[in-house]
C-alpha positions as CSV (number, residue, x, y, z in Angstrom):
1,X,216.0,21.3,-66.7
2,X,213.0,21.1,-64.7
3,X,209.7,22.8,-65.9
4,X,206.6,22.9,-63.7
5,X,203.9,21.8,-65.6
6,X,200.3,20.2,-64.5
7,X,197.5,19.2,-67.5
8,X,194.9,18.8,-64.4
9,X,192.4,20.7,-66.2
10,X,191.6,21.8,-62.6
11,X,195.2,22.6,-61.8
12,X,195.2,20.1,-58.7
13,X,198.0,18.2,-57.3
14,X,196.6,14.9,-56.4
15,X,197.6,11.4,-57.8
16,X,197.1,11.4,-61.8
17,X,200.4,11.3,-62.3
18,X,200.2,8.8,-65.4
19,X,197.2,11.1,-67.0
20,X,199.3,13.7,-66.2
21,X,202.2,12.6,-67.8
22,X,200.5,10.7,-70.6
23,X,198.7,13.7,-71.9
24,X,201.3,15.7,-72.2
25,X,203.7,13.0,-73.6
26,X,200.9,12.0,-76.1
27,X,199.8,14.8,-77.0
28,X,196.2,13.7,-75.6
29,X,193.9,16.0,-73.9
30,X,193.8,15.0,-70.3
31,X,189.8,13.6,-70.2
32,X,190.5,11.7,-73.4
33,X,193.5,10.0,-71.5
34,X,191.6,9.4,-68.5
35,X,189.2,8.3,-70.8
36,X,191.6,5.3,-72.4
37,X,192.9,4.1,-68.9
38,X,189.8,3.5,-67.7
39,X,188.5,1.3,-70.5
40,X,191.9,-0.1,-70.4
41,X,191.6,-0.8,-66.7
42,X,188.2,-2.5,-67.3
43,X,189.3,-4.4,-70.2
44,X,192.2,-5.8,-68.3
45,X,190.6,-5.7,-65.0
46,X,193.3,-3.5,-63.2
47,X,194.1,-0.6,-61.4
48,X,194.3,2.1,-64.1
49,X,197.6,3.8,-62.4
50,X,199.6,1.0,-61.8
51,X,202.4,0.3,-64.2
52,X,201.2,-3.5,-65.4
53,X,198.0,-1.4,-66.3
54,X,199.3,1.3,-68.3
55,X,202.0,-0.4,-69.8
56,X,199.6,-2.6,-71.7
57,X,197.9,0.7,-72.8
58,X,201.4,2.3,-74.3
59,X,202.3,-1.3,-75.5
60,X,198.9,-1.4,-77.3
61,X,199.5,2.1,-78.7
62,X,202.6,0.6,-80.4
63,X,205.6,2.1,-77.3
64,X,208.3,-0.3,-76.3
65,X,209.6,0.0,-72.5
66,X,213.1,-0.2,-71.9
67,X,215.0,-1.4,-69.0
68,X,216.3,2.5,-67.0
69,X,217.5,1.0,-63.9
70,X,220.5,2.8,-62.6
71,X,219.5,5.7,-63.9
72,X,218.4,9.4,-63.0
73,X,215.4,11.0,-65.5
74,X,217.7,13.6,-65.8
75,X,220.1,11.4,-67.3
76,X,217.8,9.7,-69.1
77,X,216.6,12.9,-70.6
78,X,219.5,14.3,-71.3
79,X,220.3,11.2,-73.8
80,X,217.8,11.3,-75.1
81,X,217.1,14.8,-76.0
82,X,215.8,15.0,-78.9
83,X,213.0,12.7,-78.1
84,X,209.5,13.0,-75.5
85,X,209.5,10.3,-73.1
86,X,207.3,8.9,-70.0
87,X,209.4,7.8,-67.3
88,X,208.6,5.4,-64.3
89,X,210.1,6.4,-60.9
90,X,208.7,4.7,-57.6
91,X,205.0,5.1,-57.7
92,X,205.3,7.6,-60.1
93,X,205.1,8.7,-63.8
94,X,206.9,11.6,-65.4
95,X,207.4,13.1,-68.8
96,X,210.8,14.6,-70.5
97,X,210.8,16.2,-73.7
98,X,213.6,17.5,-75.4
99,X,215.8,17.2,-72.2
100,X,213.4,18.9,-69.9
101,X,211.8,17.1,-67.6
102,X,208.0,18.3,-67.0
103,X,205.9,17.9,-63.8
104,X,204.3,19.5,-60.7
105,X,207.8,18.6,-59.0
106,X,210.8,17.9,-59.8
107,X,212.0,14.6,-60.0
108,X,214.9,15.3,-61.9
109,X,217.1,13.3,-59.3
110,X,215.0,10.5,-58.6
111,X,215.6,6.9,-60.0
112,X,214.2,5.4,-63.2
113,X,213.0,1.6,-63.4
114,X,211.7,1.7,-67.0
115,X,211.0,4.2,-69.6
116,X,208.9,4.2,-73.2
117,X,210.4,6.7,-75.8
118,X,207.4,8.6,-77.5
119,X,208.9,9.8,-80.5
């Protein structure tokens, strides 16, 4: 099931969709995330949204990505219920939990390309 959720600590809808998602998945305040993709981004000299950036971030923190092509986050949720996730989409990152998918819109139908399982 969808939930609309949005850590912006302004509640804005503009394109932190990895903080977004990150926080909540983590369990990380949203400035403390931003916080670790920008050093990250400098570190690695990248762009700290992009995939190649983050993904070293999550890989440093220890979270393997897996291959989700061909299919849905809802899918992908669903199996894996019992577990939080970040899930890429198209220029986009989103967070499950539990089978719920959580963000400002929802991208329950939309197609996965990779996914790291959080717990």
């Amino acid at each position: 099931m969808f939930v609309y959720f949005n850590a912006n600590p302004n509640d804005e809808r503009i394109g932190d969709c990895v903080i977004r998602a990150m926080s909540l998945a983590l369990n990380i305040d949203y400035d403390t995330i931003l916080k670790l993709l920008v050093n990250n981004a400098k570190y690695f000299n990248c762009d700290l949204l992009v995939k190649d950036c983050y993904a070293k971030l999550l890989d440093d923190l220890g979270y393997e990505c897996y291959d989700g092509r061909g299919y849905t986050v809802k899918e992908i949720a669903e199996d894996f219920f019992n577990k939080k996730l970040l899930l890429r989409i198209d220029g986009h990152l989103t967070c499950a939990m539990y089978g719920d998918v959580f963000d400002t819109w929802n991208t329950s139908s939309e197609m996965v390309d990779c996914f790291w399982i959080i717990e």
